[in-house]
VEXKE-249479 format. One record per atom (N, C-alpha, C): residue number from 1; atom name; x, y, z. Coordinates in nm, 2 decimals, decimal comma, padded with zeros to 4 digits. Atoms other than C-alpha are relative to their C-alpha. Last residue first. Example, Ala and Ser with C-alpha at 12.3 -4.5 7.8 and 13.67 -1.06 7.14 Angstrom:
// residues 2
  pos  site       X       Y       Z
    2     N  -00,09  -00,11   00,00
    2    CA   01,37  -00,11   00,71
    2     C  -00,08   00,11   00,08
    1     N   00,09  -00,12   00,00
    1    CA   01,23  -00,45   00,78
    1     C   00,09   00,12   00,00
// end
This chain:
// residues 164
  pos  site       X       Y       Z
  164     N  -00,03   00,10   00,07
  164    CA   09,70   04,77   10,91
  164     C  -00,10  -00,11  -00,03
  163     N  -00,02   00,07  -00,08
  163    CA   09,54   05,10   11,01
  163     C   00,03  -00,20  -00,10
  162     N   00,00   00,10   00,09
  162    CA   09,62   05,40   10,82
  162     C  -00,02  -00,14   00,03
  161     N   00,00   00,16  -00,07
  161    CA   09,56   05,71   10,99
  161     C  -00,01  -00,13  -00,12
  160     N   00,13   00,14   00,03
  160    CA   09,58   05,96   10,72
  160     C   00,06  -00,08   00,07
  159     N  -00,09   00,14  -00,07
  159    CA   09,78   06,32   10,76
  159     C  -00,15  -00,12   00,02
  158     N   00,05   00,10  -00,11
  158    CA   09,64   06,58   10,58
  158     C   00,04  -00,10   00,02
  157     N  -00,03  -00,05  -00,09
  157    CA   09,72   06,88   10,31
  157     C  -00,01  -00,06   00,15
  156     N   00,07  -00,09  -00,11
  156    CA   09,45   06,79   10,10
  156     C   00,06   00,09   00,14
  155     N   00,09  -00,11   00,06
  155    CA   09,66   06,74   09,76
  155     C  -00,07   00,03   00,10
  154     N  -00,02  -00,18   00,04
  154    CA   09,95   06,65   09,97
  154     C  -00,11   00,00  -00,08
  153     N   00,06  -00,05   00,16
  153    CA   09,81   06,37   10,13
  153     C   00,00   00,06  -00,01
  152     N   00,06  -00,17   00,06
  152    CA   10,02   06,27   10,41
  152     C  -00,02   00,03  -00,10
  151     N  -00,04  -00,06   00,09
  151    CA   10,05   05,91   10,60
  151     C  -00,05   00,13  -00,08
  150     N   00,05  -00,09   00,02
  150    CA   10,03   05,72   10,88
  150     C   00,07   00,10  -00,07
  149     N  -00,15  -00,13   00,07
  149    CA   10,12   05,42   10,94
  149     C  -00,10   00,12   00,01
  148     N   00,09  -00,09   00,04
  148    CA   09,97   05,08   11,16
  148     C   00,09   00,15  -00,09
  147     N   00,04   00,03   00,12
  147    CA   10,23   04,80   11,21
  147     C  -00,12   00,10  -00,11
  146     N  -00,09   00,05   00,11
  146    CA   10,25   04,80   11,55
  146     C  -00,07  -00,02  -00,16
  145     N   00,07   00,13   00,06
  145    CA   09,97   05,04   11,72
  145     C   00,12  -00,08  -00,08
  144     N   00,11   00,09  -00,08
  144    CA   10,08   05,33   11,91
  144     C  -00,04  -00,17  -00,03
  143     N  -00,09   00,03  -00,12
  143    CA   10,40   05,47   11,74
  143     C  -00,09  -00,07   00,11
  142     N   00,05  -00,03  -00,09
  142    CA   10,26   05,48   11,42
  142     C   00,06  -00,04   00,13
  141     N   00,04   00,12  -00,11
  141    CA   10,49   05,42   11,14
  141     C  -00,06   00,04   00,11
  140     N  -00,05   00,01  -00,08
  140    CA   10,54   05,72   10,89
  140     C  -00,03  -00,14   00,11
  139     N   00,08   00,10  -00,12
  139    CA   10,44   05,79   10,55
  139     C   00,12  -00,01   00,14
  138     N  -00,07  -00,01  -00,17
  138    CA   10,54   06,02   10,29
  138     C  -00,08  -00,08   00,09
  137     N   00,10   00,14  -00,10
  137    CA   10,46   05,94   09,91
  137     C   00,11   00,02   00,14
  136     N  -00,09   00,00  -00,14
  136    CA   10,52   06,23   09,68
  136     C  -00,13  -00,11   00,08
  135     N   00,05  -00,04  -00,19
  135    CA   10,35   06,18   09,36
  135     C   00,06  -00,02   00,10
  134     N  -00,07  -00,11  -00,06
  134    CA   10,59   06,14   09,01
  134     C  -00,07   00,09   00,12
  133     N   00,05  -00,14   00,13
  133    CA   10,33   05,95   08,80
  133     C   00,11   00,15   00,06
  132     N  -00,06   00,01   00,14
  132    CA   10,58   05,61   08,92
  132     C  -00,09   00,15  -00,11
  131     N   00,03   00,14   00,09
  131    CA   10,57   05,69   09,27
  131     C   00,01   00,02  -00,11
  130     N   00,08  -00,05   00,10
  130    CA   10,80   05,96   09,45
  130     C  -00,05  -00,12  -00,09
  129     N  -00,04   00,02   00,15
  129    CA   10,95   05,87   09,76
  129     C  -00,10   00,03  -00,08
  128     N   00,03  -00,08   00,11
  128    CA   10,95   05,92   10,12
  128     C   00,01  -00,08  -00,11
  127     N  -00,04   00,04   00,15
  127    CA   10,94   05,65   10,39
  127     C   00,00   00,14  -00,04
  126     N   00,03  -00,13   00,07
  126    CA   10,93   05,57   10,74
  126     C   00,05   00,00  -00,13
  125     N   00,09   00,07   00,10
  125    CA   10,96   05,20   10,90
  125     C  -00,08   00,16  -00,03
  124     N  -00,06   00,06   00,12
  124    CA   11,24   05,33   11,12
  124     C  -00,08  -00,05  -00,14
  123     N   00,02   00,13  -00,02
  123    CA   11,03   05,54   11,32
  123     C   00,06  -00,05  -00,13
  122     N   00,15  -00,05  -00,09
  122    CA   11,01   05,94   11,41
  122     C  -00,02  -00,17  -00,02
  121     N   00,03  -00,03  -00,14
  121    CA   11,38   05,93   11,39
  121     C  -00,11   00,00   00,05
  120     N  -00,03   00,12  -00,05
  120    CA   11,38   05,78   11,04
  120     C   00,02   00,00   00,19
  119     N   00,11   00,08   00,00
  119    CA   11,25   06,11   10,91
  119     C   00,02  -00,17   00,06
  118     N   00,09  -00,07  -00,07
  118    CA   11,51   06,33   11,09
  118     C  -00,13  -00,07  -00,03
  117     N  -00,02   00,05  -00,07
  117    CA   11,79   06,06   10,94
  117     C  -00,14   00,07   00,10
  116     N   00,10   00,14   00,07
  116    CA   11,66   06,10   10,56
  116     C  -00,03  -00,04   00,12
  115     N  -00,07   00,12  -00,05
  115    CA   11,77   06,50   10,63
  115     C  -00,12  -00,14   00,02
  114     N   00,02  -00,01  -00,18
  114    CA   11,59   06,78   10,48
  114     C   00,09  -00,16  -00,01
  113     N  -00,10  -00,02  -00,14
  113    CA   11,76   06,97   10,19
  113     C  -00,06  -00,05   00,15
  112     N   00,03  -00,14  -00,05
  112    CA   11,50   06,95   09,94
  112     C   00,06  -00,03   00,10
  111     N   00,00  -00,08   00,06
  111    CA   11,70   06,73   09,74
  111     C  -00,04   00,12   00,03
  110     N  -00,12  -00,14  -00,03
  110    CA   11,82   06,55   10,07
  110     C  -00,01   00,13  -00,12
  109     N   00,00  -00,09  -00,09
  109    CA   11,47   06,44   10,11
  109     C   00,13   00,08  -00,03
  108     N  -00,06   00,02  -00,13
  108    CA   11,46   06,29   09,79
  108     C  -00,01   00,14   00,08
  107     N   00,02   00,09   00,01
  107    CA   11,29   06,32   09,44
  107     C   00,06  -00,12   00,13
  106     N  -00,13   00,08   00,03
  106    CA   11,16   06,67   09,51
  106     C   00,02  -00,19  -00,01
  105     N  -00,03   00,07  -00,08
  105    CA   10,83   06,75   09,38
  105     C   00,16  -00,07   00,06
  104     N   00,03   00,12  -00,06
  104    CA   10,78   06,98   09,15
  104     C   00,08  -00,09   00,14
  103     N   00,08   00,08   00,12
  103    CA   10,75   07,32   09,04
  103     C   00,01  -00,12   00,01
  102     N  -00,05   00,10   00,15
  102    CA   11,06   07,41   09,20
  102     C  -00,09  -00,03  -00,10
  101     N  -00,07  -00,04   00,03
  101    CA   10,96   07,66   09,47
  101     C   00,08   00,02  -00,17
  100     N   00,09  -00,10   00,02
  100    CA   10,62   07,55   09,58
  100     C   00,13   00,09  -00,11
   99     N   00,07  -00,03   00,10
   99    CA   10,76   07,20   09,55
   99     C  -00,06   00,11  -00,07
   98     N  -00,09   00,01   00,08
   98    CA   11,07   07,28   09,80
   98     C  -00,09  -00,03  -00,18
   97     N  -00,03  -00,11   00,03
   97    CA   10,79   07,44   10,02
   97     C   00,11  -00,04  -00,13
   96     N   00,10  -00,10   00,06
   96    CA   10,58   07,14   10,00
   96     C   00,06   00,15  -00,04
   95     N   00,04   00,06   00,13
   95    CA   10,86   06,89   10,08
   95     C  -00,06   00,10  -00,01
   94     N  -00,13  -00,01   00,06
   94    CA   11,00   07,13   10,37
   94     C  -00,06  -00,10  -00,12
   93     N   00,01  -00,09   00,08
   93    CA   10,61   07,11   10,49
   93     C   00,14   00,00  -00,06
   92     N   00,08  -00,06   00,09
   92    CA   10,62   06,79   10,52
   92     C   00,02   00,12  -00,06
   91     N  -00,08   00,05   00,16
   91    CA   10,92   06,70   10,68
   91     C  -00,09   00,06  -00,06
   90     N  -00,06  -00,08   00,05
   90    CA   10,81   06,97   10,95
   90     C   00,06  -00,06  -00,17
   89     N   00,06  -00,13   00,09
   89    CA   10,49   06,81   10,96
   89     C   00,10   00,10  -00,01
   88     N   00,04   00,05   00,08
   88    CA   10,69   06,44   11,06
   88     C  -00,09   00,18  -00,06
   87     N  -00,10   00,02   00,10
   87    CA   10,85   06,62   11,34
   87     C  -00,03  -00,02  -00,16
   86     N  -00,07  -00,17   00,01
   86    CA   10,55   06,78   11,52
   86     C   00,13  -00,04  -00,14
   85     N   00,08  -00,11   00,10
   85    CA   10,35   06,48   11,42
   85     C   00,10   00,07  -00,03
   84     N  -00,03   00,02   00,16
   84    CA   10,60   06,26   11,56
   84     C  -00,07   00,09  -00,06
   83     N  -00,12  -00,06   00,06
   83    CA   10,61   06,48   11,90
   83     C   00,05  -00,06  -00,15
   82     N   00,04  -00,13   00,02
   82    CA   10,22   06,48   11,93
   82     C   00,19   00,01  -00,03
   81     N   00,03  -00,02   00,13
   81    CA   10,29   06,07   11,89
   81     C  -00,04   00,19   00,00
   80     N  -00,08   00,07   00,13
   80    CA   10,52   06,06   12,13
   80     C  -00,11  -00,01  -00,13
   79     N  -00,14  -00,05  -00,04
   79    CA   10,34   06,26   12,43
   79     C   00,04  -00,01  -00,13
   78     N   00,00  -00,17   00,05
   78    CA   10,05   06,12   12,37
   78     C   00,09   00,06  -00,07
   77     N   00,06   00,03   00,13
   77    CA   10,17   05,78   12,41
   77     C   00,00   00,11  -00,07
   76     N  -00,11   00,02   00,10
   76    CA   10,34   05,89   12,73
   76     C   00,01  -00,04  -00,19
   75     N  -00,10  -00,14   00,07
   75    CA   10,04   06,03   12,84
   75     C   00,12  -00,01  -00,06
   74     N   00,06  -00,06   00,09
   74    CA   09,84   05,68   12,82
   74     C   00,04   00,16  -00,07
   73     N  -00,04   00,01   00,13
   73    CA   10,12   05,56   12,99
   73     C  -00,13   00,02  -00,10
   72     N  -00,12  -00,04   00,02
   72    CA   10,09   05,75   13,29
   72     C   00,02  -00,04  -00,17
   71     N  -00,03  -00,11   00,05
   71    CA   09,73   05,79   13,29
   71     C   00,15   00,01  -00,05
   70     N   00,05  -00,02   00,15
   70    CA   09,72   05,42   13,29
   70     C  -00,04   00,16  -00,03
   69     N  -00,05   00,14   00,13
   69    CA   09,96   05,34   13,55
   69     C  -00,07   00,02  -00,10
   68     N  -00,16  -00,05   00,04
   68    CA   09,78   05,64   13,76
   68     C   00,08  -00,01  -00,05
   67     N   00,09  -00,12   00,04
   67    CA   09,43   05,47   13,77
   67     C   00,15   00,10  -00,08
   66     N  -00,01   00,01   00,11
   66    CA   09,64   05,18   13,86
   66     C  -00,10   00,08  -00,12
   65     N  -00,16   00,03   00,08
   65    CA   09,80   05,35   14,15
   65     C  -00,05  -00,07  -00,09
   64     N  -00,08  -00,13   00,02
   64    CA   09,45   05,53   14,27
   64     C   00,11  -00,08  -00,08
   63     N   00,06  -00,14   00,08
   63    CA   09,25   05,22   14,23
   63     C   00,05   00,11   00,01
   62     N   00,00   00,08   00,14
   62    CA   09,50   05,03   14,45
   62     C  -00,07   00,07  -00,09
   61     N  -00,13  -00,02   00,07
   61    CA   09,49   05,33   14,69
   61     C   00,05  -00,12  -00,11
   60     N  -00,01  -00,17   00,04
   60    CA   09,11   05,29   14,74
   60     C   00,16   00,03  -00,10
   59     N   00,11   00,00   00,18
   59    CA   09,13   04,93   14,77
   59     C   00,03   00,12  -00,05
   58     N  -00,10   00,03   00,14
   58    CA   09,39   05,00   15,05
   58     C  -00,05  -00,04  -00,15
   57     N  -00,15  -00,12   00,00
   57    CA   09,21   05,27   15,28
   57     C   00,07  -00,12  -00,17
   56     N   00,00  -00,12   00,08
   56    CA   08,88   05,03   15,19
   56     C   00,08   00,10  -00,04
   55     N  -00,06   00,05   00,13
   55    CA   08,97   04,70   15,33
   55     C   00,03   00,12  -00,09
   54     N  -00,18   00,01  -00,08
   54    CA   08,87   04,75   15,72
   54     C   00,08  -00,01  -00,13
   53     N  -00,06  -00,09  -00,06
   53    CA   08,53   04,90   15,56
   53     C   00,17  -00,01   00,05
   52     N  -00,09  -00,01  -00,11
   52    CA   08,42   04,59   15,39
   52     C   00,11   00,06   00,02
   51     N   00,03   00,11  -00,12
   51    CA   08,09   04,60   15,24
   51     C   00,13  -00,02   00,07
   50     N   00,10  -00,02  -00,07
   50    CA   08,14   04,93   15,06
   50     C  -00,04  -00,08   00,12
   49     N   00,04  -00,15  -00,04
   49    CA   08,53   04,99   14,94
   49     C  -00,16  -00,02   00,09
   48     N  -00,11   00,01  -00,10
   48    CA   08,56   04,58   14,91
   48     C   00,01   00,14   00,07
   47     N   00,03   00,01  -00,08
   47    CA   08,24   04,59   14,70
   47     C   00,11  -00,02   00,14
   46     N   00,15  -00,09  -00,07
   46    CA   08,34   04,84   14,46
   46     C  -00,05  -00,11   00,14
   45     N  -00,08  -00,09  -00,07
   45    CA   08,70   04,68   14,43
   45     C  -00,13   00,10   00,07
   44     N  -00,04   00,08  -00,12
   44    CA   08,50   04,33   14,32
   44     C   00,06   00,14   00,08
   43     N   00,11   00,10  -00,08
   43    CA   08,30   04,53   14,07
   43     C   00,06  -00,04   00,14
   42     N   00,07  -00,15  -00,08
   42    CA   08,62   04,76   13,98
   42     C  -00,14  -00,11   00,10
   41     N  -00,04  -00,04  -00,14
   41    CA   08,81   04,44   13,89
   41     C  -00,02   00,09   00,04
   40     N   00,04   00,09  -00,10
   40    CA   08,63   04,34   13,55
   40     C   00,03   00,01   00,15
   39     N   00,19   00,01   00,01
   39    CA   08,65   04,70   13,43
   39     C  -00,06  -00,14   00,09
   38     N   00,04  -00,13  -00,09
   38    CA   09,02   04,72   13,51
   38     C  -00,15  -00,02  -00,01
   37     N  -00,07  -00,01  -00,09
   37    CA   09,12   04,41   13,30
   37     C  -00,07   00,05   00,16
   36     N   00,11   00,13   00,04
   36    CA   08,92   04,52   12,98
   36     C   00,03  -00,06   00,16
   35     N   00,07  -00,09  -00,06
   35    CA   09,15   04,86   13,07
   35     C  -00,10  -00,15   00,03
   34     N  -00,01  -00,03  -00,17
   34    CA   09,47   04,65   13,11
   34     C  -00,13   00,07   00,02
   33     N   00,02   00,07  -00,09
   33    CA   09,36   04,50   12,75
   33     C   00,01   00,01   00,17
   32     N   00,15   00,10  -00,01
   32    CA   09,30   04,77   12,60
   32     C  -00,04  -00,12   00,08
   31     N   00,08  -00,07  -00,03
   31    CA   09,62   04,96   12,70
   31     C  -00,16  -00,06   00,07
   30     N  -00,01   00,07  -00,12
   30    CA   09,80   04,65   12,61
   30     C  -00,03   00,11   00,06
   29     N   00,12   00,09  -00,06
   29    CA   09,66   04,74   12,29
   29     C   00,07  -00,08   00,11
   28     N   00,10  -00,09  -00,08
   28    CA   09,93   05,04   12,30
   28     C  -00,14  -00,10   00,02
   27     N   00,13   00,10  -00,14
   27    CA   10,22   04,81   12,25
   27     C  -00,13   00,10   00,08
   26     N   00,03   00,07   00,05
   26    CA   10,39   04,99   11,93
   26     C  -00,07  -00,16   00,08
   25     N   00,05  -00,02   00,12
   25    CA   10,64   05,19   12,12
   25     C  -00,05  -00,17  -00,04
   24     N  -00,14   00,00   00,08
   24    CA   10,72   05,12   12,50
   24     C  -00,08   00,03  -00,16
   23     N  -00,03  -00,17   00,03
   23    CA   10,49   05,29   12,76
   23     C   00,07  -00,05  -00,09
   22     N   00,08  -00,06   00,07
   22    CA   10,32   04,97   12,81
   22     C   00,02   00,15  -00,03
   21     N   00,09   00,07   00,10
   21    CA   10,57   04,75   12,91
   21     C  -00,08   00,08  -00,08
   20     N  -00,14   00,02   00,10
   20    CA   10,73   04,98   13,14
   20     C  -00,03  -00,04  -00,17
   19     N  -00,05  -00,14   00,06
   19    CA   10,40   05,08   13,29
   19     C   00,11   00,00  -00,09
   18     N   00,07  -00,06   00,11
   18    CA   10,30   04,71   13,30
   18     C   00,02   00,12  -00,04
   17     N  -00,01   00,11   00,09
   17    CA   10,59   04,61   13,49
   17     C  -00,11   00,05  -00,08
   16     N  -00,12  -00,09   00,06
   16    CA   10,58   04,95   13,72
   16     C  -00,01  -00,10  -00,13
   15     N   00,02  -00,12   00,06
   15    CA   10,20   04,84   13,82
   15     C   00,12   00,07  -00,08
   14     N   00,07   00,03   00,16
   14    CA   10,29   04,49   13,86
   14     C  -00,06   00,10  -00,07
   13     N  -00,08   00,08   00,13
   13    CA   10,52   04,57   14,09
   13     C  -00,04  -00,01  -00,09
   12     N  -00,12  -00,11   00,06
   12    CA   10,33   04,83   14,28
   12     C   00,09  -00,05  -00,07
   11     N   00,06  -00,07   00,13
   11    CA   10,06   04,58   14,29
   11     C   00,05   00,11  -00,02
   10     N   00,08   00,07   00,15
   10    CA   10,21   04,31   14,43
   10     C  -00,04   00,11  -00,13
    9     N  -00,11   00,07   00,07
    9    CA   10,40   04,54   14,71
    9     C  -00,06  -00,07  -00,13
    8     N  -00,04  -00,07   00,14
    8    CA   10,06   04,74   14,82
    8     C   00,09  -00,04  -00,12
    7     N   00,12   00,03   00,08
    7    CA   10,02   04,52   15,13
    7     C  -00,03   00,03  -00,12
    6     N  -00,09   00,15  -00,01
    6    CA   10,42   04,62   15,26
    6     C  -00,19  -00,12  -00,08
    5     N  -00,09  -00,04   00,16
    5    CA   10,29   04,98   15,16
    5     C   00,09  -00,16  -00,02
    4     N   00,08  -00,02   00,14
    4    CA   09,97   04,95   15,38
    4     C   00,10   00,00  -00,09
    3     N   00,06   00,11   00,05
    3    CA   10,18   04,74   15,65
    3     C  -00,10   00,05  -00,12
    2     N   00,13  -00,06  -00,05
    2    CA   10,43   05,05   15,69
    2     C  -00,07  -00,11  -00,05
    1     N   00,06  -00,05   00,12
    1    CA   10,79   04,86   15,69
    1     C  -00,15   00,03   00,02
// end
């Protein structure tokens, strides 16, 4: 086995183990803390790159593979919350258009024909409903942060971070 990839082992494991980990929904402060992490171990990787030359091919590629562990799951985040938007603004607008229609607000999704299961796809802890003056209340679960929502105000037309 090549002794830079048989020296690498540690931290290609612990690189896939935190990628796994941190690509899953509602563990994105394990972001913060791998970066908190990363900050204190650049110092020591800075001086293994300058004062010792025989160290630097594999420092180097350590800083490459967890440079790359946090692109990865930093895009996969992305990723998933640009595809709840997408979903979550089609509920919306199907509520808006079924208001523009009706004059009010439906009092379910299936009244304006959208399905309860397309909003429960973007996260179980999703809602519609109409409160007691008859306001549409849509929210959704953030896929980053446990416990965080995010939700749409139809009089501006905007989605509101909501942080728990």
């Amino acid at each position: 086995m090549n002794t830079t990839i048989k020296s690498l082992r540690t931290s290609i494991f612990a690189a896939l183990v935190i990628a796994f980990f941190g690509a899953q929904r509602h563990v994105g402060p394990i972001l913060f803390l791998f970066i908190l992490i990363w900050l204190l171990w650049l110092p020591y990787s800075a001086y293994l790159i300058f004062l010792k030359p025989q160290r630097r091919k594999l420092q180097v590629l350590r800083i490459v593979l967890w440079v790359g562990t946090a692109v990865l799951i930093a895009g996969i985040h992305h990723t998933r919350l640009n595809s709840d938007r997408a979903a979550a603004d089609e509920i919306a607008a199907g509520i808006i258009s079924y208001s523009v229609a009706h004059g009010k607000y439906p009092s379910s999704l299936a009244e304006a024909g959208l399905s309860q299961d397309a909003l429960r796809s973007i996260s179980p802890r999703s809602l519609y409903k109409l409160d007691d003056q008859g306001k549409p209340i849509l929210f959704y679960e953030s896929s980053f942060m446990a416990f965080d929502t995010i939700s749409y105000d139809f009089e501006t037309r905007t989605w509101v971070y909501q942080p728990d």
